[in-house]
N, C-alpha and C positions, 0 to 999 in steps of 0.2 A: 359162353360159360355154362357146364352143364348143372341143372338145378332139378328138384326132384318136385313133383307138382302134386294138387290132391289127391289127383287118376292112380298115382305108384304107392299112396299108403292105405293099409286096412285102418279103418276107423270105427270100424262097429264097437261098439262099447265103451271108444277109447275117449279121454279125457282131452278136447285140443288144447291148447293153449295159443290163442290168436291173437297178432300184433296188428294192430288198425291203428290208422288214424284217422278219428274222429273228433282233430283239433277244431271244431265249427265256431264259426262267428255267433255270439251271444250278446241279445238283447235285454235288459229289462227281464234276463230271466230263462228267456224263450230262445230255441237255436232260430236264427235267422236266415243259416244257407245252409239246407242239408246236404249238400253234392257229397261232402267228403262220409258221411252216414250212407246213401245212398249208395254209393260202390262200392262196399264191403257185404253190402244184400248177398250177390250170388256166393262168396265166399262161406258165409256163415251158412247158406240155406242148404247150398251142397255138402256142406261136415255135417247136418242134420240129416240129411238124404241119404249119407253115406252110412249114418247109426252114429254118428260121433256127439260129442259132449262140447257145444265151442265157449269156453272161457276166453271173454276180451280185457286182454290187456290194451292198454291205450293211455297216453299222457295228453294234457291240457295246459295250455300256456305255460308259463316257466317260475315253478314256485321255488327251482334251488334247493330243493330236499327237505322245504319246509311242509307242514298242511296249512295252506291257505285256502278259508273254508270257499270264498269268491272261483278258485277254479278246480274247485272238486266234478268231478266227473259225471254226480246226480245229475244234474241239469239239464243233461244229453241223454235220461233215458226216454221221457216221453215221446223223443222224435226217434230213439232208435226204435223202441217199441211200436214205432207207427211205419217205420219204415219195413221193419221184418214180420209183421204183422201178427206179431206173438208177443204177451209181455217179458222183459227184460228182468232179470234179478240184479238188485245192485250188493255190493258186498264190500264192505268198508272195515271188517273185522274178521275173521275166524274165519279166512279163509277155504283151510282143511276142510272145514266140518260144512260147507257151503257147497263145496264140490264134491263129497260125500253124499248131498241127501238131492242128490241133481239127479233127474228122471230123462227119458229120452225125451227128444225134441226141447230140453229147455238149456234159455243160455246164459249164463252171467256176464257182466260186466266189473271188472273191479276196480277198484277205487283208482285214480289219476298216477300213475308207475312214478312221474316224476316227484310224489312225496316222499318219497323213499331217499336217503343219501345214495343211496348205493347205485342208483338206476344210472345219471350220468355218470358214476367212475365206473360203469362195467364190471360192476363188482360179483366177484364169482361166487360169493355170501349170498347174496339178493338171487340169483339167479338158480342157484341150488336151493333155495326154500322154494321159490315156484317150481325148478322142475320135479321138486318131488310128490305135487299137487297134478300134476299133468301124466299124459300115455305120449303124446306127439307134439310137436311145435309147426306152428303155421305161420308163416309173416307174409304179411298183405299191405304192410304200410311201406311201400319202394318209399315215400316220401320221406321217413326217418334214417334211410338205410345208409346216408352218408354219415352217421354218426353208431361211435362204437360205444354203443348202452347196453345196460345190465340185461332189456327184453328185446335187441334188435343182433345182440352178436354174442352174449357168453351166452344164456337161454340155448342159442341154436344150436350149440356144442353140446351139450347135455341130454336133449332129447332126438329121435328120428326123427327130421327139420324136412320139412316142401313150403314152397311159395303157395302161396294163397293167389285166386283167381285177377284177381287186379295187378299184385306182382308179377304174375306169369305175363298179363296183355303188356303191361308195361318195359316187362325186361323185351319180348319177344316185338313190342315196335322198338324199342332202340335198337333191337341188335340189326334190324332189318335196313333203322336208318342212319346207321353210322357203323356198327360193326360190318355187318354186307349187306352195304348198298348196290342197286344197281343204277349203275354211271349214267350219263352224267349227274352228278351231287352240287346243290346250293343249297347254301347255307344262309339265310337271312339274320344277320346278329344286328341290335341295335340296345340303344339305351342312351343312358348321360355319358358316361362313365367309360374311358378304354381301361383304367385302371381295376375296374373290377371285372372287367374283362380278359384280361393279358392271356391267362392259362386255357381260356377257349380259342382266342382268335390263333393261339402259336400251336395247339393241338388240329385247329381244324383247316390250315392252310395246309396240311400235310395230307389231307383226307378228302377236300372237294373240289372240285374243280372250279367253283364258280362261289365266290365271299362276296356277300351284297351289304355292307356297312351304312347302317343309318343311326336317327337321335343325335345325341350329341358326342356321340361318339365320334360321328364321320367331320364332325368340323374339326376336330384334334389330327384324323388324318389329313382333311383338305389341309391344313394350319404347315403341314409336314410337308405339302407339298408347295411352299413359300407363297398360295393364298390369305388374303385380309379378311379374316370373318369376323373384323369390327366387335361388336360388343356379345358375339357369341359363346354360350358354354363353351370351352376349349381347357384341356389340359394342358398349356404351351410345354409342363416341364415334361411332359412324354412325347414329344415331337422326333426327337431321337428312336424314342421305342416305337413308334409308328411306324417311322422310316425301315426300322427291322424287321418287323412285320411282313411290310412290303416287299421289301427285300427278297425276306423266307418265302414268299409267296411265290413270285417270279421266278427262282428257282425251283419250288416244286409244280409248277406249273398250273398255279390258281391265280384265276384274276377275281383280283381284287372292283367293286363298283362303287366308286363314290356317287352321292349326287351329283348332276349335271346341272342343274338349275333348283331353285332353293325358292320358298318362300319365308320372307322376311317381316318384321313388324320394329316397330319402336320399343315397345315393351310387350311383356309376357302375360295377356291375361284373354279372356273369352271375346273374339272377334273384336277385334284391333284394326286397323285401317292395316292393310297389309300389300306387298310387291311378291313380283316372281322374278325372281332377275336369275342371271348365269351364275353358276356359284363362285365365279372369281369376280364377280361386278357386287358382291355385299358392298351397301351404302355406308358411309358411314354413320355410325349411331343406330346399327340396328343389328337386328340377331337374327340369326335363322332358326325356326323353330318348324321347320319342314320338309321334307323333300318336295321338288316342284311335277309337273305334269311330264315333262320330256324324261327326267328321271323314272317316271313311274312306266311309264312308257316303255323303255329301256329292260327295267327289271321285268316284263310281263313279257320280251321278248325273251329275254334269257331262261324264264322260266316255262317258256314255253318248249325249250330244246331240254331243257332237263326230266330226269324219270325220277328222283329223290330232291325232297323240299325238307330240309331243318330249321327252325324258327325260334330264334329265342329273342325279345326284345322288341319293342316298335322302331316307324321307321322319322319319327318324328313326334313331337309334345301332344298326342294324342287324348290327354286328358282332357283339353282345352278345343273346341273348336273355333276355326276350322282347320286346327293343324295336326286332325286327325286324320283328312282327307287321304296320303299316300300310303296308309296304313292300311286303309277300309281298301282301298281300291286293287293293292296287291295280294290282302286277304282274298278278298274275293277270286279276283282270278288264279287264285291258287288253289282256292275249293274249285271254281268250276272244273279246273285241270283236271283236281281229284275226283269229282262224283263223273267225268270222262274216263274215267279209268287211265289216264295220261301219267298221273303224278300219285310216289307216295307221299304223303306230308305229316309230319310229327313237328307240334309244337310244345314249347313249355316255358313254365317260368309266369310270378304271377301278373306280372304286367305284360306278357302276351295272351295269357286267356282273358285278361279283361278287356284286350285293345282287339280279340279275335268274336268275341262275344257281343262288343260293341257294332262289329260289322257284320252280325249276324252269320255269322258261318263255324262258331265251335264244332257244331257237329258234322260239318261237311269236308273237315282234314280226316286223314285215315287213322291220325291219333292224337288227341290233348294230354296233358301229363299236367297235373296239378303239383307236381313235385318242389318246384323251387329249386332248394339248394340242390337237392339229390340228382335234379335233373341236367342242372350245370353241370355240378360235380361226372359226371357220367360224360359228358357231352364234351368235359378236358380232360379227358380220360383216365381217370382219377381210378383207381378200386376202392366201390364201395364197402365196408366193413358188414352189413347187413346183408350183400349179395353175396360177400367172398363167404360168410360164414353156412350159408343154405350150397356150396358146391364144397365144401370139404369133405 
């Protein structure tokens, strides 16, 4: 999808208007995890490089179009002011007259987009008072970009619209690892859930060659393929639509990996007296909350024949040790792959960055995406309303 980046707009004097997000976790006041502040740095630092003016837009938890003063946006200036190592202007009123008396190298920040009614209905009201504060539109936050809001998709129609530096790295690893890949392609999906999954697992049987299903997701398959997984997470009433899956698979010629061997426990809590049995020998009265070592095993072979690695999901209740184990252990040999230059690897989703970071290796895939929804949505091949609108 072709998209217009910093590099193609004149920005000297110009007024941006920039989409981040800098939805960060808040404590007591204080941001507690800057990551999502943090990579919007070279975004902003380059509109100032460039002579441009960057106005941030940005939303904060979900007030519904009310001002709820708990997620107003001050909060996040001291950490962005430390991040871009300039002070911040925050602006919660008279907007106009605020980016009127704006000098070079300084940047605003404005109040939380989601107080507004009009932000989530995309209202082309909301969106015409800002562009007419603004010279150009930037969006940097791929994260929101699954949703069609007032500063993510009409905004972009209005002014000359480019991706911003982290939307650019972001679009240009997915296209890399699922628009053109180079083959062979595995895909690592896991979770609880095949039902919140449906739309990836039926987009990406069409696309890799190689589906590695873990969590509990893969006992819903194993359940489909007339295995007893006893007292495990299982969706029996999608047993059908697994079998479909399947099916789809086989025909487009992706194999499907279930576990092969499973670790089991009694109950669901932090090291449990626990088994490794075959995954058709589950005991009864017990649950699988793992992939076992022959599995893991397995999956480090196949990824060893592959050149593209996709990841959304753990491969097991990885919150909990020790049935974090086949998570850590495939992570890993999936960095080593990558820092070999062997494999490209792009993960996302928030319970894979925390199950990749756990095993110590976030920075050793070729790309993380903090995305969530947006990253799904992209991955079931969805058109994002915030990408479609920067290529029109």
């Amino acid at each position: 999808m072709p998209f217009k980046t910093l590099d193609d707009m004149d920005l000297d004097g110009k007024v941006v208007l920039t989409r981040v997000d800098i939805n960060v976790p808040v404590e007591d006041g204080r941001v507690s995890d800057t990551t999502r502040i943090d990579r919007i740095v070279p975004t902003v630092t380059d509109i100032i490089a460039k002579g441009g003016k960057p106005v941030l837009l940005a939303h904060f938890g979900r007030p519904k179009g009310k001002v709820v003063p708990e997620m107003s946006l001050r909060q996040v200036v001291p950490a962005l002011s430390a991040a871009l190592g300039r002070e911040v202007g925050f602006v919660d009123g008279s907007y106009g007259e605020a980016v009127g008396a704006m000098a070079a190298g300084d940047v605003l920040l404005f109040e939380n987009v989601r107080f507004n009614p009009g932000e989530e209905k995309d209202d082309q009201g909301f969106a015409q008072r800002l562009a007419a504060i603004g010279d150009v539109y930037c969006n940097d936050a791929f994260s929101a970009a699954h949703r069609a809001h007032a500063t993510t998709h009409a905004l972009a129609r209005l002014l000359p619209a480019c991706a911003g530096r982290l939307m650019q790295a972001e679009l240009e690893a997915l296209e890399k690892a699922l628009g053109n890949p180079t083959p062979p392609v595995a895909a690592v999906v896991g979770g609880a859930k095949v039902s919140t999954k449906l739309d990836l697992l039926g987009n990406l049987v069409g696309r890799v060659q190689h589906l590695i299903i873990g969590g509990g997701m893969a006992n819903t398959f194993l359940a489909a393929q007339g295995i007893d997984v006893a007292k495990s997470l299982c969706e029996h009433d999608l047993l059908d639509t697994a079998r479909e899956i399947a099916a789809k698979a086989e025909t487009a010629g992706c194999a499907i990996l279930l576990p092969r061997d499973v670790v089991v426990a009694e109950e669901f809590r932090a090291n449990p007296p626990t088994k490794t049995v075959r995954a058709e020998e589950v005991p009864a009265g017990h649950m699988i909350l793992d992939a076992g070592p022959d599995s893991v095993a397995h999956i480090k072979t196949v990824l060893d024949g592959c050149a593209t690695l996709i990841w959304n999901g753990p491969l097991g209740a990885f919150e909990l040790s020790p049935f974090d184990a086949a998570t850590v252990a495939a992570a890993r040999h999936a960095a080593k792959l990558t820092q070999e230059g062997k494999l490209i690897s792009v993960a996302g989703g928030g319970d894979t960055v925390a199950a990749l970071n756990q095993a110590g290796v976030a920075d050793d895939f070729s790309y993380i995406s903090t995305a969530g929804g947006a990253f799904l949505e992209w991955m079931e091949g969805k058109t994002l309303p915030g990408v479609a609108a920067l290529s029109d």
